[in-house]
N, C-alpha and C positions, 0 to 999 in steps of 0.2 A: 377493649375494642371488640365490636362483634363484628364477627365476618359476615358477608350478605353473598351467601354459597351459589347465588346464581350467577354471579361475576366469576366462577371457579371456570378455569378449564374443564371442562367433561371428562376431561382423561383424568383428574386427580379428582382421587373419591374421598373425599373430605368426609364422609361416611364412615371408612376405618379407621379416624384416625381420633385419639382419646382428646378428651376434655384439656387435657394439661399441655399435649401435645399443640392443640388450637391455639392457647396461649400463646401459641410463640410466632402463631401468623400475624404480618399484618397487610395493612390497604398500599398500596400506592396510590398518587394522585387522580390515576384513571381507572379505580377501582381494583387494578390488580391485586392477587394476593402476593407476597413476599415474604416467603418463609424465614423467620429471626431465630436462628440459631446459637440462642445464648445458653454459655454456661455448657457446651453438649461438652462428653466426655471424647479421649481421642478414640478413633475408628467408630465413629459414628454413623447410623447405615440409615444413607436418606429414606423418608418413608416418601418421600412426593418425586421424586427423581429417579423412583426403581418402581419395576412395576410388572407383574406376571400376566396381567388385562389382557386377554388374545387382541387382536386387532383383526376390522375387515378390510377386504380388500382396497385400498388407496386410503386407511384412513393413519389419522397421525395421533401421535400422542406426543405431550406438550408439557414437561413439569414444569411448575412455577418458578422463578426468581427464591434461590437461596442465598441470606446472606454468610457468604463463607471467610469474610475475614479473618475468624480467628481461628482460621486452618492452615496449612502449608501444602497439602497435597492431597489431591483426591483420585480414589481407583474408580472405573467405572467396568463395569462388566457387562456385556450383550452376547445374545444368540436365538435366533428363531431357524425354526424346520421350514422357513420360507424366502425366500428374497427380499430385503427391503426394493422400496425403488431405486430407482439411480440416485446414488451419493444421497440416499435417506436419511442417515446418521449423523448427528450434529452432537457436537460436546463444545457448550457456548457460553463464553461470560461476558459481560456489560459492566460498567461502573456505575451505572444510576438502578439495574434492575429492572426498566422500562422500556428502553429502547437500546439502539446499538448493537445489537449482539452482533457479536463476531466468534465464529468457527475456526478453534484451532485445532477439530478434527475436521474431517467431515467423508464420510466412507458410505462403500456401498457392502449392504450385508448380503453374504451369499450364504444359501441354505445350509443350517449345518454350520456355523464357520463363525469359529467363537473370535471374539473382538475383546481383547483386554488392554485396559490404557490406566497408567498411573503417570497422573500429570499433576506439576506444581501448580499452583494457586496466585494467577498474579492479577484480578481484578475483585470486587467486593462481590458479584453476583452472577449465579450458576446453574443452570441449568441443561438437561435434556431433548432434544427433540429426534423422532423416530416417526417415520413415514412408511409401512408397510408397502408392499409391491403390486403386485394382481392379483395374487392369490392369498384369502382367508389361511392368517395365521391356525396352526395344530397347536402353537408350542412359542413361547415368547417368556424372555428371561430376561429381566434388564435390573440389574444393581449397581447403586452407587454408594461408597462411602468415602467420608471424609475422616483425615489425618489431624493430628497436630503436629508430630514427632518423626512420621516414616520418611525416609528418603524416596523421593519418586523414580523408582531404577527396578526394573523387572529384568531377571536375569534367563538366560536359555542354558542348556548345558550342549555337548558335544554331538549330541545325535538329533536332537527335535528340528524340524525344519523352520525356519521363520517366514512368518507372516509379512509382507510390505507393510502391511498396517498396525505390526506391532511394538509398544514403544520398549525396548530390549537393549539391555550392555551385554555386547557377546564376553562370555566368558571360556574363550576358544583359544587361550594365551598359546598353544600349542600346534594350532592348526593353520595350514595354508589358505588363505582369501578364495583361491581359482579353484583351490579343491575342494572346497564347502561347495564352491557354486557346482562343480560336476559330479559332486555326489547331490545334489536335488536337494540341498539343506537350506536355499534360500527358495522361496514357490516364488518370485517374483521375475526370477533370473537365471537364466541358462549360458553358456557355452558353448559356441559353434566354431568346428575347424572344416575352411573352405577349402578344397581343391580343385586343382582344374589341370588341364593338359591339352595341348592341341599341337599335333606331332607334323602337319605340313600349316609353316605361317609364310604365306607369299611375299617375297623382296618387293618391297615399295609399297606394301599397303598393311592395311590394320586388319587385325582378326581376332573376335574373340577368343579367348581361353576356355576352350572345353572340348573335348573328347569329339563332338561331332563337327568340330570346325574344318578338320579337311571335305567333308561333304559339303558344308555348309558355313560358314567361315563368318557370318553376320549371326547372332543368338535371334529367335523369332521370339522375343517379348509377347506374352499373350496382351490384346487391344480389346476382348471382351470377355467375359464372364463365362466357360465352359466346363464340361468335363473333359478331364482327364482321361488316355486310357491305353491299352497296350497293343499296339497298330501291331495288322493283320500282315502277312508275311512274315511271320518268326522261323526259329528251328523247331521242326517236327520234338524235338527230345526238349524242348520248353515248353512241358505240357503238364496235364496237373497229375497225370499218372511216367509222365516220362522219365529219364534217366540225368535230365537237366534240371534248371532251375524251375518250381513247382508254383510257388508263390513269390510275391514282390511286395515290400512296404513302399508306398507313397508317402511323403508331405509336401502339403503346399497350402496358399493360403486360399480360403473361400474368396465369396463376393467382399466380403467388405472388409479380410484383411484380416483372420482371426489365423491360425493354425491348427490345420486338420491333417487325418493320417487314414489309410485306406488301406487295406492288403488285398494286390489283386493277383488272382489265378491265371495263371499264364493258359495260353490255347494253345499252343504249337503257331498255327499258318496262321488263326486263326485272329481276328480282334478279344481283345479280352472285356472284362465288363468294365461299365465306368463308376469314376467316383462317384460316390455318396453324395455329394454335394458342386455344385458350379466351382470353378476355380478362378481366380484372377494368375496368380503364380505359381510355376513349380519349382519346390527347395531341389529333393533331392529325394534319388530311389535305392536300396537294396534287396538282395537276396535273400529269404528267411528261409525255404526249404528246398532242398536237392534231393534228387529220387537216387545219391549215388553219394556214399560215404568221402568227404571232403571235396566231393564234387563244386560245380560252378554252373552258370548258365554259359549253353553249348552253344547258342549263337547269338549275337546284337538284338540286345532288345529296346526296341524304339518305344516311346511316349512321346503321344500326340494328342492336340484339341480333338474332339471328337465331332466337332461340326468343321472346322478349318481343315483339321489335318495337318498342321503346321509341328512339327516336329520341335518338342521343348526338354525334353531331356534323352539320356542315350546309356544304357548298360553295355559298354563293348564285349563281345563274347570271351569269356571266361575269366572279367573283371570283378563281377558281383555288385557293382554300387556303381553308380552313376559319379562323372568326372567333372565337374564345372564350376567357372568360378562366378558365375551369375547367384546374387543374395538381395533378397525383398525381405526390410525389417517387418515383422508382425504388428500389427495392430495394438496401440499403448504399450510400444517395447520403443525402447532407444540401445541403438546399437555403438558398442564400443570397440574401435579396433586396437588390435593391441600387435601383430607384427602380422610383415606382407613377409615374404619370400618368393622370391621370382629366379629361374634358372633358365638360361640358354641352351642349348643341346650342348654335350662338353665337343671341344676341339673343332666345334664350326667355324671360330674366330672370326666373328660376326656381331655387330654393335648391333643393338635393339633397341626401340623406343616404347616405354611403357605408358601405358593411358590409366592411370584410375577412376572411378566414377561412379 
């Protein structure tokens, strides 16, 4: 059969690929090629489904329909020094090789950020699709091979972090689940311990749980998009050459809900500067440097909008970290609660009524 190379996808360069190799293409009904993969030996390395071809910006590359019936597992490897686009990366098979495909990956590549998958083989045909981002590939690395015999199970050991996107049997027989995740050994998932405190709650009404609830006793949820920042009226020794607290870590989420961190320099009396970027919510603040060996900040340091002025978080003086049990999940996280803890003042002997929400 002869191929009529103009029917090719422009991404496969039928150009490098031998006389004998050709052989094993053929047409589909609509002209497609259909690469026939007879007879190949096992760990076979696709030549039309890997591909080093830089790519420009937003363009894609497409390998042909493999037929991989007479495999059981295939690895594929990816990585480029650039962003694909959103959920760019497709790893797809079909039963006819023409149409249908369906995506039993489908991921977004971040710069840098190698993508390894060894997946079993459960349709007759196989292919790659990869969609570059905004910016002109430097660097682009894409291989596939196929199996007969491997078992499709990639393993990690005790220290490499894991990828959400990678297909992995932990082999961690030893280690605790909570404390992979608070040593940073999964990039997917973290660990957060909330607390909160609020030392006057008035008889017969509801107050939030936090540290500035006796001034304030309702939490000011921020309702638009601001900075951050460390409201004016501090203690003279909260200064950045003082004998108090020098600097502060911030997190909170931006405009649209991502997670960012700021370290701001305390002024004394003074406002401090603001965050880097608008805020919708604040997590939570600490202490990083004291001008006084096991020191603390000398007096209440407020965080406030800085167009409102609405007071969202509260360091009480010579606490170091901010108290609350106000928590806004981040942006593509799902959050799991795993225990509350709730205490009354002891010997007030006094029923309480708890709200969660």
């Amino acid at each position: 059969m002869v191929i009529d190379e103009s029917l090719v996808d422009p991404d496969v360069q039928l150009s490098n690929i031998t006389a004998l190799e050709k052989s094993k293409f053929g047409l589909d009904v609509n002209g497609n090629v259909i690469v026939k993969n007879e007879s190949r030996e096992d760990g076979f390395v696709s030549i039309v489904n890997s591909s080093t071809a830089l790519l420009l910006a937003g363009a894609t590359f497409t390998g042909p329909a493999e037929d991989v019936s007479q495999y059981s597992s295939v690895t594929v490897f990816v990585e480029s020094d650039v962003d694909s686009a959103n959920m760019g990366f497709y790893v797809q098979f079909s039963i006819n090789g023409v149409d249908n495909w369906f995506a039993i990956k489908n991921h977004t590549i971040q710069d840098d950020d190698t993508h390894r998958h060894n997946l079993a083989i459960f349709a007759q045909y196989f292919r790659i699709k990869y969609t570059n981002g905004t910016t002109n590939q430097g660097e682009f690395r894409l291989q596939t091979i196929f199996h007969k015999h491997k078992t499709p199970v990639l393993t990690e050991d005790n220290s490499d972090p894991i990828q959400k996107h990678e297909d992995v049997t932990l082999m961690r027989i030893t280690n605790d689940s909570l404390l992979d995740i608070s040593r940073d050994l999964h990039a997917d998932k973290f660990s957060f311990h909330r607390f909160g405190d609020n030392k006057v709650v008035p008889n017969g009404s509801f107050a939030d749980i936090w540290s500035y609830g006796p001034t304030d006793p309702i939490y000011n949820w921020p309702v638009t998009a601001e900075t951050f920042r460390i409201q004016s009226g501090g203690d003279a020794a909260d200064d950045a050459a003082g004998l108090g607290a020098r600097t502060v870590v911030i997190i909170y989420l931006d405009a649209i809900g991502d997670l960012q961190n700021d370290i701001l320099t305390t002024a004394g009396a003074l406002a401090s500067d603001e965050t880097s970027v608008t805020a919708t919510r604040f997590i939570r603040a600490w202490v990083v440097d004291c001008g006084t060996i096991k020191g603390n900040n000398t007096g209440q340091i407020l965080f406030e909008n800085s167009t409102t002025n609405e007071i969202v978080g509260v360091i009480e003086a010579g606490e170091g970290q901010t108290e609350m049990s106000m928590y806004t999940v981040p942006l593509n996280y799902t959050a799991y609660l795993s225990r509350i803890t709730i205490d009354v003042a002891a010997g007030a002997n006094k029923d309480a009524d708890i709200i969660i929400v």
